[in-house]
C-alpha positions as CSV (number, residue, x, y, z in Angstrom):
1,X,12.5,5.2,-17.7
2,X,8.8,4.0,-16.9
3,X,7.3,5.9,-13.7
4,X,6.4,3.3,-11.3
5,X,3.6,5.4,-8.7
6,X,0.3,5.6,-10.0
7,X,-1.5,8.2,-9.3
8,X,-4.6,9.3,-7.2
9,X,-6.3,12.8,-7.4
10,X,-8.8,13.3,-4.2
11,X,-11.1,16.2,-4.4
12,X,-11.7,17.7,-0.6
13,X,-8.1,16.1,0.3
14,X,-7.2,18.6,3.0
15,X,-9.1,17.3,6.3
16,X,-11.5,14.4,7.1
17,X,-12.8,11.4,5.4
18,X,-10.4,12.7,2.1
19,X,-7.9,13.5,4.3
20,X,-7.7,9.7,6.3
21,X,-8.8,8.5,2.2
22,X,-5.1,10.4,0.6
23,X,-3.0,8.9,3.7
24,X,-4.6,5.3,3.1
25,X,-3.8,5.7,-0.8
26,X,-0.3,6.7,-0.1
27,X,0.3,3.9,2.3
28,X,-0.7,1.8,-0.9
29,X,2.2,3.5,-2.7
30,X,0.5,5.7,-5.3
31,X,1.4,9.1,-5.2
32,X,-1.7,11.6,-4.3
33,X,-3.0,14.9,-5.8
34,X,-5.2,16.5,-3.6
35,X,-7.7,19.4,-3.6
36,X,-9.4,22.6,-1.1
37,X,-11.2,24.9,-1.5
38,X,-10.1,27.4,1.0
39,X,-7.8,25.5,3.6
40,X,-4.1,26.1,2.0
41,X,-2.4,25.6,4.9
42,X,-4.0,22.0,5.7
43,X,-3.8,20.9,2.3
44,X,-0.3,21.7,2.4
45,X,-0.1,20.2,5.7
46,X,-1.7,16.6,4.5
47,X,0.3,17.0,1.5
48,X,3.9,16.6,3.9
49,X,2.2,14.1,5.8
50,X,1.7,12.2,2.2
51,X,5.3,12.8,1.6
52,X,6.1,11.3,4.6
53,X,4.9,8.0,3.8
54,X,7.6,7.7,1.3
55,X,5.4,8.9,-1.9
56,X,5.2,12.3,-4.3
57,X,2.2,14.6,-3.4
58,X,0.4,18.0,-4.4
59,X,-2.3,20.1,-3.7
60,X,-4.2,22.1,-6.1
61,X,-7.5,24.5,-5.3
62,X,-10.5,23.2,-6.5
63,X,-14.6,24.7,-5.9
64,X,-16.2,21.9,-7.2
65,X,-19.4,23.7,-6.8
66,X,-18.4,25.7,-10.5
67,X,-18.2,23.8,-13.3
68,X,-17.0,26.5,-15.3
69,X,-13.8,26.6,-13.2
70,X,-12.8,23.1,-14.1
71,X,-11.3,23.6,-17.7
72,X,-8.9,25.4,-15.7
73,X,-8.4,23.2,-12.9
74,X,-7.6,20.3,-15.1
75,X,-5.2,22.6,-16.9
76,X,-3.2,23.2,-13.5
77,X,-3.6,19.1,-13.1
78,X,-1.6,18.8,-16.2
79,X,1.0,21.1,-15.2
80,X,1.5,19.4,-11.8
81,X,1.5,16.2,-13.1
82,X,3.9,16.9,-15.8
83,X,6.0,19.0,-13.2
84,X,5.7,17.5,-10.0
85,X,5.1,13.6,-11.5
86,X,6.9,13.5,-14.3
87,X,3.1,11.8,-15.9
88,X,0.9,13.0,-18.6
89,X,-2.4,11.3,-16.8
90,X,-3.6,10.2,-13.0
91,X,-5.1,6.7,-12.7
92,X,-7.7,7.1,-9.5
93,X,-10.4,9.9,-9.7
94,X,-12.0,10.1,-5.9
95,X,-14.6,12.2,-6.1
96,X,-15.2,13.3,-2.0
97,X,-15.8,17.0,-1.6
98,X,-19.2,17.9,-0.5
99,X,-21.2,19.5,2.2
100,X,-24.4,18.4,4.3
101,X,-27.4,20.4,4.4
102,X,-30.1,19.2,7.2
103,X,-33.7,20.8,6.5
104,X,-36.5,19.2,6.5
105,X,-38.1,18.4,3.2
106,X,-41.1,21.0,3.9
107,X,-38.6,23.5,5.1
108,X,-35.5,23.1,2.3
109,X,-35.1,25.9,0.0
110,X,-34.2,26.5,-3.6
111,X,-31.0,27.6,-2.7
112,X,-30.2,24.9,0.0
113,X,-31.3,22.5,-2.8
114,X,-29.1,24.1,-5.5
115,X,-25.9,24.3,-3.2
116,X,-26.3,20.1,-2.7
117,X,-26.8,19.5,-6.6
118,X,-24.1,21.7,-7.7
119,X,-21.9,20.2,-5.2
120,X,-22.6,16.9,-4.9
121,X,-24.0,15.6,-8.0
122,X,-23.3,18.5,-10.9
123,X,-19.8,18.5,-10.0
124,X,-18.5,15.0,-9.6
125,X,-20.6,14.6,-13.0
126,X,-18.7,17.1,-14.8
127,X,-15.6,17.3,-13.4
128,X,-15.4,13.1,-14.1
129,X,-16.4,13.8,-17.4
130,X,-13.7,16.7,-18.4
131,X,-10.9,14.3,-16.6
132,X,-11.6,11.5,-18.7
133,X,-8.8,12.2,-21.3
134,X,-6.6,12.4,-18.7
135,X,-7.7,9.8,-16.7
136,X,-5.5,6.5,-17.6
137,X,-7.1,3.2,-19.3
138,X,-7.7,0.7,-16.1
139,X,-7.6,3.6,-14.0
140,X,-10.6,3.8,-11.5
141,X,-13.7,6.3,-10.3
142,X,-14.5,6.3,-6.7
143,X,-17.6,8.3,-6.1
144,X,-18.6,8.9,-2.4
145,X,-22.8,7.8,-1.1
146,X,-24.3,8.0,1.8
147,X,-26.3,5.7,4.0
148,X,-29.3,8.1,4.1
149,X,-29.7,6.8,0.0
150,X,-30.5,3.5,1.6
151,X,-32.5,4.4,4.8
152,X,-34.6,7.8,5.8
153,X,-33.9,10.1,8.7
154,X,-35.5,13.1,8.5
155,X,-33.7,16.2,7.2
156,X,-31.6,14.5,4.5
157,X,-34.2,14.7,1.2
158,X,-32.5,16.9,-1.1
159,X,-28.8,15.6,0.2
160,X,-29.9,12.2,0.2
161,X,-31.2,12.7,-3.3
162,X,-28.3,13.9,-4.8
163,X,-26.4,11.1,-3.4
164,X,-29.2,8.7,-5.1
165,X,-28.5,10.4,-8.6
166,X,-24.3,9.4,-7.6
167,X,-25.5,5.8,-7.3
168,X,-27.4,5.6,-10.8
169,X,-24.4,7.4,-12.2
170,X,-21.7,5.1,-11.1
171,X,-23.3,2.7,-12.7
172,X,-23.4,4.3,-16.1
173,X,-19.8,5.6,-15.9
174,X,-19.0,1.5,-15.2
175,X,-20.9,0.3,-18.2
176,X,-20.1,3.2,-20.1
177,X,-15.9,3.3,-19.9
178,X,-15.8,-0.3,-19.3
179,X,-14.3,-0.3,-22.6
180,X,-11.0,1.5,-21.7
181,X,-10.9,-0.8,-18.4
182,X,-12.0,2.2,-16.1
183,X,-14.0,0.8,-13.4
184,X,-16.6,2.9,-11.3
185,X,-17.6,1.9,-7.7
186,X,-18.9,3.7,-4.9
187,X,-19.0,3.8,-1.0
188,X,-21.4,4.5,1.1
189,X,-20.4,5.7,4.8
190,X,-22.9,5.8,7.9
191,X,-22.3,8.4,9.9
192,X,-18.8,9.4,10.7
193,X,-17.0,11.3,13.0
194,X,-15.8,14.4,11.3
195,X,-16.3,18.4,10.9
196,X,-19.5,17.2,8.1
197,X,-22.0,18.8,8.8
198,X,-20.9,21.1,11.2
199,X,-19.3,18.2,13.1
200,X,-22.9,17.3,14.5
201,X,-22.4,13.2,14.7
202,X,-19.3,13.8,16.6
203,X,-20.2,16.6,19.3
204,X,-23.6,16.2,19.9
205,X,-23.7,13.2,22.4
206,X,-27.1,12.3,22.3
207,X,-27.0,12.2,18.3
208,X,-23.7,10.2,18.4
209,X,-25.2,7.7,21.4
210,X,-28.5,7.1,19.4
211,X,-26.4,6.2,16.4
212,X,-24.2,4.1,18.0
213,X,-27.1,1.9,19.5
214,X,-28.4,1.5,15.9
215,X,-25.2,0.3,14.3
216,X,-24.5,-3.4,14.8
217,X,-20.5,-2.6,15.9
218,X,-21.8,-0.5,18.6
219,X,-20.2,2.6,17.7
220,X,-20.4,5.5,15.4
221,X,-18.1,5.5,12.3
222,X,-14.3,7.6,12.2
223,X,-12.4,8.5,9.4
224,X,-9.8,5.5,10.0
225,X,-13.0,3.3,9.4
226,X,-13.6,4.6,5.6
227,X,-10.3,5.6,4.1
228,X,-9.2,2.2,3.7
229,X,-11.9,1.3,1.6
230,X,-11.3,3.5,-0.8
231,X,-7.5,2.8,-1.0
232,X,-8.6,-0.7,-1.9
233,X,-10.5,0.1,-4.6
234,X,-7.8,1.7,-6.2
235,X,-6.1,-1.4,-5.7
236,X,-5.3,-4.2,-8.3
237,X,-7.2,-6.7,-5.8
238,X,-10.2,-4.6,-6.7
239,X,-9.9,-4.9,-10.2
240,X,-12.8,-6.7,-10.6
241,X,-15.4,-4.8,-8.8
242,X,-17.2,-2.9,-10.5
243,X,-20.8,-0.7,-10.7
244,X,-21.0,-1.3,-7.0
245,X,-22.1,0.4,-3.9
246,X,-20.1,-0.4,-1.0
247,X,-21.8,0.9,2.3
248,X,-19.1,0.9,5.5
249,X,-21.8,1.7,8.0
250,X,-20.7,-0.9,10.4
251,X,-24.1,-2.1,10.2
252,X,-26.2,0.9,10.6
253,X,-30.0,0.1,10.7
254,X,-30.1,-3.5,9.7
């Protein structure tokens, strides 16, 4: 019997923008993997909510700051799959675990710079690559920008960087697995109400008031605003866009 679900894996699935992401993919009816580093209990907890809506769900512990750990992580994803999905391959590879750093570009150090490339471009780079056999034909890549690639605020070089690289990269991966109908796209959020960064856009009023007055909707972004798009892309009505960058800002700095 042919499974009918496809399947999404989401990397930093447990809370937040992955989080709201895995519920709006589920809603789609594809079944969701997703991954933490160190909250179990919530990625357990998004997990039932995912089972909830009526689809099959899992969560697996990922630190996608190590590359050496994902020949062994993508061992567990075959287990799980085959166990828990009855599938050999996902279809949707959401690459949306990361971090923010804010130090000025004077001030950032080698460390602070190495913690934002292993995370947010070194990881999505190889842990795409080592999927790729298991990653279906006409599956899809959703990488995850920023606005700050597209405008400047101060404090964002190295993290904004990194996020530049993901653009130029998404590109490649498009033109490169074209071939086996995998498309590559990737959003861009403004800023968003979440615990990022230390949850700075959403508790610090003046931050989230000056932000709001420089987006054209007259707010600042939530989760609710970004998940969405990335269940579409994962979406036949999607399937043909491709080696794009789709910024949900609201209309941040126009």
């Amino acid at each position: 019997m042919e499974r009918q679900n496809k399947i999404a894996l989401v990397t930093g699935g447990s809370r937040g923008l992955g989080k709201n992401a895995a519920l709006k993919i589920a809603e789609k009816g594809i079944d969701v993997i997703v991954t933490y580093q160190s909250k179990k209990e919530e990625a357990e907890n998004t997990v039932k909510e995912i089972k909830n809506l009526g689809v099959n769900a899992a969560a697996l512990q990922l630190n996608v700051a190590d590359a050496t750990t994902f020949e062994s992580f993508l061992t567990g994803v075959k287990t799980i799959l085959k166990s828990t999905f009855n599938a050999e391959r996902f279809d949707f590879l959401v690459n949306n675990a990361g971090i923010g750093i804010h130090a000025p570009f004077a001030e950032t150090t080698e460390d602070q710079f190495d913690t934002l490339l292993n995370i947010q471009f070194k990881g999505p780079f190889f842990l795409t690559q080592k999927a790729l056999p298991i990653l279906n034909d006409g599956g899809a890549i959703i990488n995850v920008s920023t606005g700050l690639a597209r405008f400047a605020l101060p404090g964002y070089a190295a993290y904004a960087a990194m996020k530049g690289a993901m653009e130029t990269l998404t590109k490649y991966q498009a033109k490169e697995l074209g071939y086996r109908g995998i498309r590559s796209n990737i959003i861009a959020p403004g800023a968003i109400e979440t615990d990022f960064g230390g949850g700075v856009v959403r508790d610090n009023e003046q931050m989230n008031a000056g932000i709001a007055s420089q987006t054209a909707l007259g707010r600042v972004g939530l989760p609710d605003d970004i998940g969405g798009v990335v269940a579409f892309l994962c979406t036949e009505e999607a399937g043909w866009i491709n080696a794009q960058r789709i910024e949900a800002s609201g209309g941040m700095f126009l």
